[in-house]
Each structure stands twice: as structure tokens, then as C-alpha cells.
C-alpha positions as CSV (number, residue, x, y, z in Angstrom):
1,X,-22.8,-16.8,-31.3
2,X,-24.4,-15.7,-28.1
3,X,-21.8,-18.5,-26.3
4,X,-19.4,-17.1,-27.8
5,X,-19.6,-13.3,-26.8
6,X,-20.5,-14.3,-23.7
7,X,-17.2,-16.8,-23.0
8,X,-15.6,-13.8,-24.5
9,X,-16.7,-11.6,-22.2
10,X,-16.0,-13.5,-19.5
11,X,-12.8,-14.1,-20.1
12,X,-11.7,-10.4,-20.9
13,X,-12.7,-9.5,-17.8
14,X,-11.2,-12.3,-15.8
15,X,-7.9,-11.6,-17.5
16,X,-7.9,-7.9,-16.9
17,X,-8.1,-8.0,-13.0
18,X,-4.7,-7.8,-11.4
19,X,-3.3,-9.3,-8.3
20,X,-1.1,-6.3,-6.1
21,X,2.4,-7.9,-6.1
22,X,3.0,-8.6,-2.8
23,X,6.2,-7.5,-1.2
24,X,9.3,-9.1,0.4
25,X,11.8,-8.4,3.5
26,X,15.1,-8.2,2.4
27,X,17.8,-9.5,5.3
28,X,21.1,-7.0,5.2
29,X,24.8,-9.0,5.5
30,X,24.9,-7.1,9.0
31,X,21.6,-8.3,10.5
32,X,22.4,-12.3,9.5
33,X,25.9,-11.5,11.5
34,X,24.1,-9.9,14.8
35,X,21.7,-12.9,14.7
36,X,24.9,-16.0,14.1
37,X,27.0,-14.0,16.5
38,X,24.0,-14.1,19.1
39,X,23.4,-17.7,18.7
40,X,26.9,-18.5,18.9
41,X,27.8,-16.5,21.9
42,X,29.2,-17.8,25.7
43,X,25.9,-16.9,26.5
44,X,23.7,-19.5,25.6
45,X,26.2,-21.8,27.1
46,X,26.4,-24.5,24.2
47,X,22.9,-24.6,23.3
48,X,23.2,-27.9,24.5
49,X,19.8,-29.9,24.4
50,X,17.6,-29.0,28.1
51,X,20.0,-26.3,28.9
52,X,18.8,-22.9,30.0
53,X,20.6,-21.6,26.8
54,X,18.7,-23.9,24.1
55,X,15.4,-22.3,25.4
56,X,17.6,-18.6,25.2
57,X,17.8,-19.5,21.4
58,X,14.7,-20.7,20.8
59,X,13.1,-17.8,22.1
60,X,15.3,-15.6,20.3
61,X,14.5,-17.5,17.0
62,X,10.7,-17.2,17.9
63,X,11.0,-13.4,18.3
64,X,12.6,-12.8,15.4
65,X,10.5,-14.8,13.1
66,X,7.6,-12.9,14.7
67,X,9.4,-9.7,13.6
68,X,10.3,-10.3,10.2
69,X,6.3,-12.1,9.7
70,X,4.5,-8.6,11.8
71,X,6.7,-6.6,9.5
72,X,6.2,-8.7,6.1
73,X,2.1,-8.3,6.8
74,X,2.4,-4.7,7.6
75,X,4.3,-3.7,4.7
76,X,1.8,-6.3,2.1
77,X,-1.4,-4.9,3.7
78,X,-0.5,-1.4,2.9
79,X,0.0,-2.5,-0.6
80,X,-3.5,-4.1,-0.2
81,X,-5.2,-1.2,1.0
């Protein structure tokens, strides 16, 4: 009996605490275009492989993947906190 209570106990309280949902970034039609008509423009030249415009794109990519991750932890920690 004293088992029991206790596992009940227990597992009351481990089913009662809550996780915060953690938010996402939604991507608008109109941002996707920006970033495909950026990467497809004259000015990376082709993107062809060790040309000055395949380390433009890559950078590009890096930056906004840093964006998107800085604001994804921003808006989750304020949740958190």
C-alpha cells in the first residue's frame, strides 16, 4: 500500500508539469521570392563552383540562417522566461 501511494504520487506529479510550447518562424510567400530572386540574380555570376559569386551565396545563405535561428531563440526564450 505504501508503494502504491507513493508510485502514485509520483507519477501525478510527473504528469502535471508542462513543457512551454515552443514557438516557430513562419516564412511569408514574399520573403522566399526576395531570397530565390537574390540567389538567382546576374550578380552572383552563375554561382559557378570557385567563383567569387558561389562564396556571395554562401554567405548570403549563412546570414540568413543566422537570422531566422537568432530570431527563433529570441522569440522561444521569451516564452521560457
Amino acid at each position: 500500500m505504501k508503494y502504491t501511494l507513493s508510485f502514485c504520487l509520483l507519477f501525478f506529479i510527473l504528469s502535471c508539469k508542462t513543457e512551454p510550447k515552443l514557438e516557430s518562424i513562419t516564412i511569408t510567400k514574399n520573403e522566399v521570392n526576395e531570397m530565390v530572386t537574390f540567389l538567382a540574380s546576374d550578380e552572383l555570376q552563375g554561382r559557378h563552383a570557385g567563383s567569387e559569386g558561389i562564396e556571395k551565396a554562401a554567405s548570403y545563405i549563412e546570414n540568413q540562417f543566422k537570422a531566422y535561428i537568432l530570431k527563433l531563440i529570441e522569440i522561444n526564450l521569451k516564452l521560457i522566461v
